[in-house]
C-alpha positions as CSV (number, residue, x, y, z in Angstrom):
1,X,11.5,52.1,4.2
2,X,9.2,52.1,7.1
3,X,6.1,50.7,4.7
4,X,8.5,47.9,4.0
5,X,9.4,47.0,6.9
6,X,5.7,46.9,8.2
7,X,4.7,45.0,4.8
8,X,7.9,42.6,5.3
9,X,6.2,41.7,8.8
10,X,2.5,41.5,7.9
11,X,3.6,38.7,4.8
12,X,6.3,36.7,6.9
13,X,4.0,35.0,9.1
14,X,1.7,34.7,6.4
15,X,4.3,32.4,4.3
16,X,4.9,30.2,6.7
17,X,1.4,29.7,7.9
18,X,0.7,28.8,4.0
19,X,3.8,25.9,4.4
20,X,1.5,23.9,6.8
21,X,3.0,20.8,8.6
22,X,6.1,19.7,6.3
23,X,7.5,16.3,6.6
24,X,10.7,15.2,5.1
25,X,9.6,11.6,4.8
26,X,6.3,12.4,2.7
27,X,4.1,11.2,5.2
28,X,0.7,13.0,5.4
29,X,-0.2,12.0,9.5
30,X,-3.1,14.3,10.6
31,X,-2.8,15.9,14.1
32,X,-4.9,13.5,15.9
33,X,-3.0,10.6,15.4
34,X,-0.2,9.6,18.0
35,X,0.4,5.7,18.3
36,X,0.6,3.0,16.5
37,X,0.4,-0.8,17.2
38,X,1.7,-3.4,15.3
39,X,0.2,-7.1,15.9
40,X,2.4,-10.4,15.5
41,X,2.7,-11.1,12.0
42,X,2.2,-14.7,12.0
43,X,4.0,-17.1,9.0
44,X,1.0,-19.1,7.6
45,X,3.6,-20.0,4.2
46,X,4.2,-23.7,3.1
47,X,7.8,-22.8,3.6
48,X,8.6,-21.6,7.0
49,X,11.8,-19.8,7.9
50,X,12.5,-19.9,11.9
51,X,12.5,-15.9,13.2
52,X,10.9,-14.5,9.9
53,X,7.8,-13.5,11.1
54,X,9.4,-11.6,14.3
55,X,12.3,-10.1,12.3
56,X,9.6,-8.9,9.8
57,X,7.3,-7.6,12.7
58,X,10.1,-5.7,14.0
59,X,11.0,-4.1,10.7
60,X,8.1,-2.7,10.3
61,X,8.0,-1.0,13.4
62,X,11.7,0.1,13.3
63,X,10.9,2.1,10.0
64,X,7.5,3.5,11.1
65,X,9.3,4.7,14.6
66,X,12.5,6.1,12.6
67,X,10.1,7.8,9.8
68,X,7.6,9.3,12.0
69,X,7.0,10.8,15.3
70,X,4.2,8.4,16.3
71,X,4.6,6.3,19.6
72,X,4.7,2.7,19.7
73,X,2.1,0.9,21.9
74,X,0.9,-2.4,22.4
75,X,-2.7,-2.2,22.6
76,X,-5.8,0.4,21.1
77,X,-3.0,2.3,19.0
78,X,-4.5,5.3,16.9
79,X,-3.4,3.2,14.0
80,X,-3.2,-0.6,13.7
81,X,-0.6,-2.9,11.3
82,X,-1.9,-6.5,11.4
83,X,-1.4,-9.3,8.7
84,X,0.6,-12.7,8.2
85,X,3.4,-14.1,6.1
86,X,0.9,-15.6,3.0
87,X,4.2,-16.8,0.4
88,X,7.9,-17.8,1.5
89,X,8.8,-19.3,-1.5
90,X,12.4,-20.4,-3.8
91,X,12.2,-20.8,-6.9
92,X,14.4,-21.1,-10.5
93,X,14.0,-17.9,-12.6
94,X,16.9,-19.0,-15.4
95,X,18.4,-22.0,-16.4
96,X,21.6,-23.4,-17.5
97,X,22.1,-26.1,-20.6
98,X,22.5,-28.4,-17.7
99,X,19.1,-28.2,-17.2
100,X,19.9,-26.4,-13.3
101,X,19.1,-23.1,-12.4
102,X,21.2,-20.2,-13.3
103,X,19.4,-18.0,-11.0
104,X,17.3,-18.6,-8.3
105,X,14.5,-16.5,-6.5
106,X,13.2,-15.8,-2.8
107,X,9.7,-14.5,-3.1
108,X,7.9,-13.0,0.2
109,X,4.5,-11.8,0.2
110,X,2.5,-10.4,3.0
111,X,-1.2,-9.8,3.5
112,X,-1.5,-6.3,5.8
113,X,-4.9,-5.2,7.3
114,X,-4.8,-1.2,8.1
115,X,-6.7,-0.1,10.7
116,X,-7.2,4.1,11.2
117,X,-9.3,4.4,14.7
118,X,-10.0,8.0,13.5
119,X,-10.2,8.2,9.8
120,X,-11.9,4.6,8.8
121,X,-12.2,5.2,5.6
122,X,-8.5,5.0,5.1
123,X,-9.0,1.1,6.2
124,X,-7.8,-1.7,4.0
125,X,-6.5,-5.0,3.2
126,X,-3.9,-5.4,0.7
127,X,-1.0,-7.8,-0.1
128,X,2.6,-6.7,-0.5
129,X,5.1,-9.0,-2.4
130,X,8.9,-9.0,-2.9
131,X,11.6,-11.1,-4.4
132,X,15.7,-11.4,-4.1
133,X,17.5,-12.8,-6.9
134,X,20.8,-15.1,-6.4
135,X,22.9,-17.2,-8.1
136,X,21.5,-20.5,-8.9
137,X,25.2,-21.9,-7.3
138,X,24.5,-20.6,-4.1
139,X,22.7,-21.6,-1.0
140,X,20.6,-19.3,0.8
141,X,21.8,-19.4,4.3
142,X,24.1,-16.9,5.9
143,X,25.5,-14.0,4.9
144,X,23.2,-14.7,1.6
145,X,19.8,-14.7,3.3
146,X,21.1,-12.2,5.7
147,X,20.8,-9.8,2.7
148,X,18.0,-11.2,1.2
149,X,16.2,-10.9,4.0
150,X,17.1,-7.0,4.5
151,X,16.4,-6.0,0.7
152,X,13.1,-8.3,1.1
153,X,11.9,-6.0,4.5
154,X,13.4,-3.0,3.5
155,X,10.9,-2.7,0.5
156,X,8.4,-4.4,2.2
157,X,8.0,-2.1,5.3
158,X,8.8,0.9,2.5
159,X,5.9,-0.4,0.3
160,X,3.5,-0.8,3.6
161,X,4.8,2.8,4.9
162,X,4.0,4.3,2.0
163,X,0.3,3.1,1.5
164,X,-0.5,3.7,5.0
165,X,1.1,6.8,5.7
166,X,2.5,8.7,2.7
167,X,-0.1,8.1,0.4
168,X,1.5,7.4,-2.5
């Protein structure tokens, strides 16, 4: 009984040094790393929808603050979100006999430059595009591109989060 309990103590430290640094929200952040800046994301579309570009830059850092434990800064972060609104566009996706659309679509795309002050190889530039369907009978104002807009970051910021930070 005594052997156990001296082999029982030797292994249990041993088990949870082998867990490492666990995150629920898959993100792989390495120890030196503890801010984060995100620049302005200016609207360069043909279309351009008043407060976008400041709701969007705000998503982003809402989800990176509420996913990781990194500090928000304004200036020489450890890691650096930059980019602009490329595409804020409506379109038909389905039409009627009547020859009017059935369906319509918002489509947002972003162009994101990474920055990693410590790891630059982990740099890059990449575009990230989404799209909310509606009914061709409605108009996207209100309520409507309330929740457009919402799905539209949501995924966005996900899709950014996850190349950036969780690696997937």
């Amino acid at each position: 009984m005594r052997l156990f309990k001296h082999l029982y103590l030797f292994c249990l430290p041993i088990l949870f040094y082998g867990c490492g640094p666990y995150s629920f929200t898959g993100t792989s952040i390495k120890d030196n790393i503890e801010t984060f800046q995100v620049n302005y994301f200016q609207n360069s579309a043909n279309l351009i929808e008043p407060g976008f570009d400041r709701d969007f830059t705000l998503a982003l850092q809402d989800l990176i603050l509420n996913q990781t434990n990194l500090n928000l800064t304004n200036s020489n972060g450890d890691l650096v979100y930059e980019g602009e609104i490329t595409d804020y566009r409506i379109s038909p996706t389905t039409a009627q006999a009547n020859s009017t659309a059935a369906q319509n679509r918002l489509t947002v795309s972003v162009n994101v430059r990474f920055y990693d002050k410590n790891e630059p190889d982990e740099e890059f530039e990449q575009r990230f595009s989404f799209f909310y369907d509606y009914s061709g009978n409605a108009l996207l104002q209100g309520a409507q591109k309330d929740t457009a807009h919402e799905e539209i970051f949501e995924r966005l910021t996900q899709d950014i989060f996850n190349a950036t930070l969780a690696k997937w």
